[in-house]
MIFI-191592 format. One record per residue (C-alpha): x, y, z; residue number from 1. Coordinates in steps of 0.1 Angstrom, whole numbers, m for minus. Last residue first. Example, Ala and Ser with C-alpha at 12.3 -4.5 7.8 and 13.67 -1.06 7.14 Angstrom:
<pts>
     xx     yy     zz  num
    137    m11     71    2
    123    m45     78    1
</pts>
This chain:
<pts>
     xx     yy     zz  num
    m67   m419   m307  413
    m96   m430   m314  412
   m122   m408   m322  411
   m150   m395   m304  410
   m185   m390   m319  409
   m191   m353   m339  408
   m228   m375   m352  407
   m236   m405   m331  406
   m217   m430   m314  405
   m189   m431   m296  404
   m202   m413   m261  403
   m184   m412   m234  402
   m192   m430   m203  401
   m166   m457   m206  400
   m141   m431   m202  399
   m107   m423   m220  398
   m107   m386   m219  397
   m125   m377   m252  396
   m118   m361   m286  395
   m150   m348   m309  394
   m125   m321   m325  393
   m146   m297   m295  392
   m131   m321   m269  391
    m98   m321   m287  390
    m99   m280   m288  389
   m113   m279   m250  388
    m85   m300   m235  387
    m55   m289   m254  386
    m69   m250   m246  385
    m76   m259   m210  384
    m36   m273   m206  383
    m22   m241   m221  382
    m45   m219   m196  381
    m30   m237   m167  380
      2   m229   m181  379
     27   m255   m201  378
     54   m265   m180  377
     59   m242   m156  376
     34   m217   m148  375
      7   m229   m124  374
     40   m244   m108  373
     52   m210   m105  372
     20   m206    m78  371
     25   m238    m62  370
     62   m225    m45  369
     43   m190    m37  368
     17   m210    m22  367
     42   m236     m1  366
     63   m206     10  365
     29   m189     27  364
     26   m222     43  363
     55   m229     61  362
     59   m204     90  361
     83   m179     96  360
     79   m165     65  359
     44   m148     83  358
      9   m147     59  357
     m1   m180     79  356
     10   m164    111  355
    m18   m138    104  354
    m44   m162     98  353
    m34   m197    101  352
    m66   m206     86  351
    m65   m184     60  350
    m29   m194     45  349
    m40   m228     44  348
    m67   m215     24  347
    m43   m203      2  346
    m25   m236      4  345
    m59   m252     m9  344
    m64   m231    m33  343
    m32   m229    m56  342
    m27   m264    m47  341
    m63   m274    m66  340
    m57   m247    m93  339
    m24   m265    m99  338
    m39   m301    m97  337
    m66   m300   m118  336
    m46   m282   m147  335
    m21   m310   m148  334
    m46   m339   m142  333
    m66   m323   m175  332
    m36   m319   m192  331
    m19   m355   m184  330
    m51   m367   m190  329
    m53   m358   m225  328
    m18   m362   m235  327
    m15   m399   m225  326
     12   m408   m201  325
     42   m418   m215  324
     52   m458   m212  323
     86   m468   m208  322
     82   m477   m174  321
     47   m488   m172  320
     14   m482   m191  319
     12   m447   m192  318
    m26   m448   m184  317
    m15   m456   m147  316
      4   m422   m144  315
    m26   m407   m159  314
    m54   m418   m138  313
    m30   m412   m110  312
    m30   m374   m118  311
    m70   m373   m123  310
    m74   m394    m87  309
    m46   m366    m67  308
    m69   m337    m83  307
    m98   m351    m66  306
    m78   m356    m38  305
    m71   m323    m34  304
   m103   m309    m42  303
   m122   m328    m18  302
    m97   m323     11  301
    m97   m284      8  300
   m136   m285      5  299
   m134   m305     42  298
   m107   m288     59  297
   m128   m253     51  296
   m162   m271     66  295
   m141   m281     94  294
   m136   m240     97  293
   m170   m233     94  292
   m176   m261    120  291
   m155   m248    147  290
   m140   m276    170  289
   m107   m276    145  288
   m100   m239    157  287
    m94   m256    194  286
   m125   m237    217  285
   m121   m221    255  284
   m109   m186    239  283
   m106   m191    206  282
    m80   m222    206  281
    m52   m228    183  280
    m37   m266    190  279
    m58   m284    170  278
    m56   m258    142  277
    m20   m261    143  276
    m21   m295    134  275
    m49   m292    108  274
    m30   m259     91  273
      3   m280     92  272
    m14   m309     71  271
    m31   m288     44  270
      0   m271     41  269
     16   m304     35  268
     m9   m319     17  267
     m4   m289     m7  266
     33   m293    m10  265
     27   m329    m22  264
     m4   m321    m48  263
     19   m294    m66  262
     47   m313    m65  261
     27   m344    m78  260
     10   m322   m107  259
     46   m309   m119  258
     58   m346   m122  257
     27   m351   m142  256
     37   m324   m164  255
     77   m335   m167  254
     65   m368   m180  253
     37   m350   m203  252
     65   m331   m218  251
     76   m363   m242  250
     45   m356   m263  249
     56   m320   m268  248
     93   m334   m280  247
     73   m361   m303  246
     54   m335   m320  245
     80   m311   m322  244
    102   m340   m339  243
     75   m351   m363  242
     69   m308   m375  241
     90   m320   m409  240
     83   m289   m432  239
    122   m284   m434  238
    138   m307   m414  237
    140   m323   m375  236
    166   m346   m356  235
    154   m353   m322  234
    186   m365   m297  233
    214   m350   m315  232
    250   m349   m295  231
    259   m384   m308  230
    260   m365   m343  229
    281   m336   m327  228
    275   m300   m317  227
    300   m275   m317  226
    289   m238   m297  225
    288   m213   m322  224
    278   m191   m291  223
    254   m208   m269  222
    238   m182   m241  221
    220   m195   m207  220
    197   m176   m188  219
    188   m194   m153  218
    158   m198   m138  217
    166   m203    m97  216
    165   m235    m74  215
    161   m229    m46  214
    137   m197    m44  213
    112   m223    m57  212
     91   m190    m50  211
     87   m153    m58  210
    117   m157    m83  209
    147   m132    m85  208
    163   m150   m126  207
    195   m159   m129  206
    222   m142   m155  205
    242   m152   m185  204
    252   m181   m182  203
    276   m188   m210  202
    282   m217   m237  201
    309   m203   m263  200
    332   m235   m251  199
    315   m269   m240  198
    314   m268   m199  197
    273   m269   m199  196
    275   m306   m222  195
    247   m299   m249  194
    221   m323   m256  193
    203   m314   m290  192
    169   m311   m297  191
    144   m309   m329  190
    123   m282   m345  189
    119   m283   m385  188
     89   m270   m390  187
     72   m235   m372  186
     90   m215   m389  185
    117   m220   m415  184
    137   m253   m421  183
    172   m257   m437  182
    190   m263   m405  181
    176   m279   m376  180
    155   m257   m351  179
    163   m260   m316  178
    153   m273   m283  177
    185   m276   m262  176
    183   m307   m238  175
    213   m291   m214  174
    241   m305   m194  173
    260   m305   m161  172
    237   m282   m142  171
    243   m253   m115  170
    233   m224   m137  169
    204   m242   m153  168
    192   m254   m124  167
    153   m242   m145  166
    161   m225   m175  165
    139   m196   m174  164
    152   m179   m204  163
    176   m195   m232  162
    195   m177   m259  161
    204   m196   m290  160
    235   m204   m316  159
    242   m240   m322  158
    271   m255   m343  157
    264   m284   m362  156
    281   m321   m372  155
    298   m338   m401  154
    312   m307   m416  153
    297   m277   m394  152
    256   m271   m404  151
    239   m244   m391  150
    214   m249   m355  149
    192   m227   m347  148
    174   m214   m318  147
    151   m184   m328  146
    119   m202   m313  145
     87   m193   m326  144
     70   m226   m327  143
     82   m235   m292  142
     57   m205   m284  141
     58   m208   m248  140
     80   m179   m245  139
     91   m170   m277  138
    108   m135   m274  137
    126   m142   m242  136
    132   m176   m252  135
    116   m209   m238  134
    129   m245   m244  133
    167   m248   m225  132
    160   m282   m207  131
    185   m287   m172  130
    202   m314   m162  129
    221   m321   m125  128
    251   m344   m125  127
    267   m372   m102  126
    235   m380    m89  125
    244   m414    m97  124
    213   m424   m117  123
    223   m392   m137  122
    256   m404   m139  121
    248   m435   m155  120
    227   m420   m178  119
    249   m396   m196  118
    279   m413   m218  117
    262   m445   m220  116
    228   m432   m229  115
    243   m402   m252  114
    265   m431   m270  113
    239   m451   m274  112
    215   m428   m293  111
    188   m412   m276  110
    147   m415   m274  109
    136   m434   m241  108
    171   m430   m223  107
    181   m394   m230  106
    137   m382   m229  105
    143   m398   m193  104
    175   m384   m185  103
    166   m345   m203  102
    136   m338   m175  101
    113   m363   m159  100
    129   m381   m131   99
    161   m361   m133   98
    150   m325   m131   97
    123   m337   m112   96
    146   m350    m86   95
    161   m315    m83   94
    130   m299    m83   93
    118   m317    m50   92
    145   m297    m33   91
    128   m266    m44   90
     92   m279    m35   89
    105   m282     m1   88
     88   m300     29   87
     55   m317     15   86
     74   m315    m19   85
     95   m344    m10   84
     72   m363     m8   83
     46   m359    m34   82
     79   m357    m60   81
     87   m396    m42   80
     54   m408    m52   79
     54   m390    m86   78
     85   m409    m96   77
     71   m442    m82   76
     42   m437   m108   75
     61   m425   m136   74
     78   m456   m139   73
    109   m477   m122   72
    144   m489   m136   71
    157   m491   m106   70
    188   m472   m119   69
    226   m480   m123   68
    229   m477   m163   67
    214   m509   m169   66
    190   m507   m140   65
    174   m481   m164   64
    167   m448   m148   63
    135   m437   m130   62
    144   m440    m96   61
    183   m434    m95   60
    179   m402    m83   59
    166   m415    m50   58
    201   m436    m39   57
    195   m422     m1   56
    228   m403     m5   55
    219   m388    m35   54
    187   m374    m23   53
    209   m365      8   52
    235   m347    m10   51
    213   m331    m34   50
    192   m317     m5   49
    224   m306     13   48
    232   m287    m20   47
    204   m267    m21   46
    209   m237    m44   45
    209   m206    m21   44
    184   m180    m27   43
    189   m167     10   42
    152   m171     24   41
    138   m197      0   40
    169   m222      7   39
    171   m211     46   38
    134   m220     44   37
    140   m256     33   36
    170   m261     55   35
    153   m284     84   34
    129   m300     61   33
    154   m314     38   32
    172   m339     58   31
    148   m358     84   30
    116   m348     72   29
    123   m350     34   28
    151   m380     35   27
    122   m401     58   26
     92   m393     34   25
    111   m403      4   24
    124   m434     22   23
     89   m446     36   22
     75   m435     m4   21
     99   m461    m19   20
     87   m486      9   19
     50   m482      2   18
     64   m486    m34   17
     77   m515    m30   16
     50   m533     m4   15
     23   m520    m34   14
     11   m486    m28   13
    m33   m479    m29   12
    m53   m465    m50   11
    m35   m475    m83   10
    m58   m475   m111    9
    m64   m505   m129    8
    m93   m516   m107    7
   m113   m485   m124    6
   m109   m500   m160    5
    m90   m480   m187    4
   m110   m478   m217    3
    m97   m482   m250    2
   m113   m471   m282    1
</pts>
């Protein structure tokens, strides 16, 4: 059994990433805090945001130096998510997207030619990816997916309909989950990376969101689109359920990266409600004199760092760059950190009172931004069921105080 020792978790930044986070923090305030509600207001895809997280050389965080990258971990990638979702979760997405999404799964489980052909222009922020998972049927039943590939000579061609592809309609290429041919529910489920210009690939439509207004779902068709053998990333077969497994394990990138967005934009609303509560008064007395309202600050603060420990637990876990961070903990830090943001920008609402429920202040877009967090990539409830079926299966977080002894004792995993 291992055990992670306190000391091991990150508390505080090293000089590097204390400077990563400076240059997170100075591209959000300086370039995307001034269009973040113009994004949310009109719909727009934020392409100043991509310019300036481009600009400032941010994509290239998690990507191999090899390819143009810094070659950096989870950890840094979660710094600069917290950032820039203090401002704008929307333009936080599109590092995500890159951090976490199809260019990480491309360099940790792809073929050379996919790495050399997509890598360095995702470092570059030359290209925006998308991953086509859910269906309108399926949902988050990968199991049930209708996505399949048939077999073309030396390659495939792929025929699926995919919902709630996040930048889907603006990206260059897709991570299409899929079932290989030959296999029938729920084995044989692999992925493929599809280029978005190939022919018999359509959008189809977007998707009117209550938040991350930015950066819309899209619905993307593939007609008998051509894949070839580089194209495969996770090959699968009939009563082979490996390449689900390893896809799902893979997902705990993108979750953590979920849990920092959701901790950033809550620090921020956490943040404006503070400063405008120094400068509210009731009559004679600032709002942050009042001690029910301190009282408020203070449960707000408890929950969100709490949440902020469980996420950094798992980042550190993962071990360094081409580590993933354990399933457990990425659930549990995942689950902590959505209902922490959930509540802590509605109470941000609260104390801002009737301006807080206004668009012309930030708050109320930082809860509806939080609240399709709760939903992407894998639902609070998702994350509780992975927790309490290893838990009842005699599975523990990896703590010291955990029993492993004893009848229904932990196992390793």
């Amino acid at each position: 059994m291992r055990v992670t020792p306190v000391d091991t978790i990150p508390l505080d930044d090293t000089d590097d990433r204390a400077g990563l986070r400076m240059l997170a923090r100075r591209v959000a305030n300086h370039d995307l805090a001034p269009n973040a509600a113009r994004w949310d207001e009109r719909e727009e895809f934020p392409d100043a945001s991509w310019s300036a997280l481009r600009a400032a050389e941010l994509f290239a965080t998690t990507i191999g130096e090899r390819w143009g990258g810094m070659g950096l971990g989870d950890m840094e990638a979660a710094i600069v998510l917290e950032e820039l979702s203090k401002v704008d979760v929307s333009s936080a997405i599109l590092c995500q997207l890159i951090f976490n999404g199809p260019p990480r799964a491309i360099e940790h489980l792809g073929n050379d030619d996919m790495k050399d052909r997509w890598l360095r222009s995702a470092a570059a922020g030359e290209a925006l990816f998308c991953i086509g998972i859910t269906e309108p049927d399926a949902g988050s039943a990968a199991t049930s997916m209708r996505a399949r590939l048939e077999r073309d000579n030396m390659g495939y061609r792929l025929n699926a309909y995919k919902n709630y592809v996040t930048g889907g309609h603006r990206a260059a290429a897709c991570l299409v989950w899929c079932r290989f041919p030959d296999a029938a529910p729920p084995s044989g489920i692999g992925a493929v990376l599809v280029d978005l210009g190939s022919k018999g690939v359509t959008i189809a439509g977007t998707h009117k969101k209550m938040g991350i207004r930015g950066c819309t779902e899209a619905e993307i068709a593939f007609e008998d689109v051509r894949i070839e053998p580089e194209d495969v990333l996770i090959e699968s077969g009939s009563g082979d359920s490996s390449g689900l497994r390893t896809l799902l394990a893979h997902l705990n990138h993108e979750r953590c990266g979920n849990a920092a967005m959701c901790i950033g934009a809550a620090q921020g609303a956490l943040e404006y409600a503070i400063s405008y509560m120094a400068e509210r008064k009731a009559g004679p007395t600032a709002l942050a004199d009042l001690q029910g309202l301190q009282w408020k600050l203070a449960d707000m603060t408890i929950a969100l760092e709490g949440s902020r420990l469980l996420l950094d637990r798992a980042l550190a876990l993962a071990g360094g760059p081409q580590g993933t961070p354990p399933a457990m903990e990425t659930a549990i830090a995942k689950a902590a950190a959505n209902q922490a943001a959930k509540y802590v920008c509605d109470e941000a609402i609260q104390l801002l009172g009737g301006y807080g429920y206004s668009r012309e202040y930030p708050v109320e877009r930082a809860y509806r931004d939080v609240r399709g967090l709760c939903i992407g990539a894998g639902t609070v409830e998702i994350q509780r069921n992975y927790v309490g079926a290893n838990l009842a299966r005699g599975r523990h977080p990896l703590n010291p105080l955990w029993s492993t002894e004893g009848p229904g004792a932990a196992v390793s995993r």
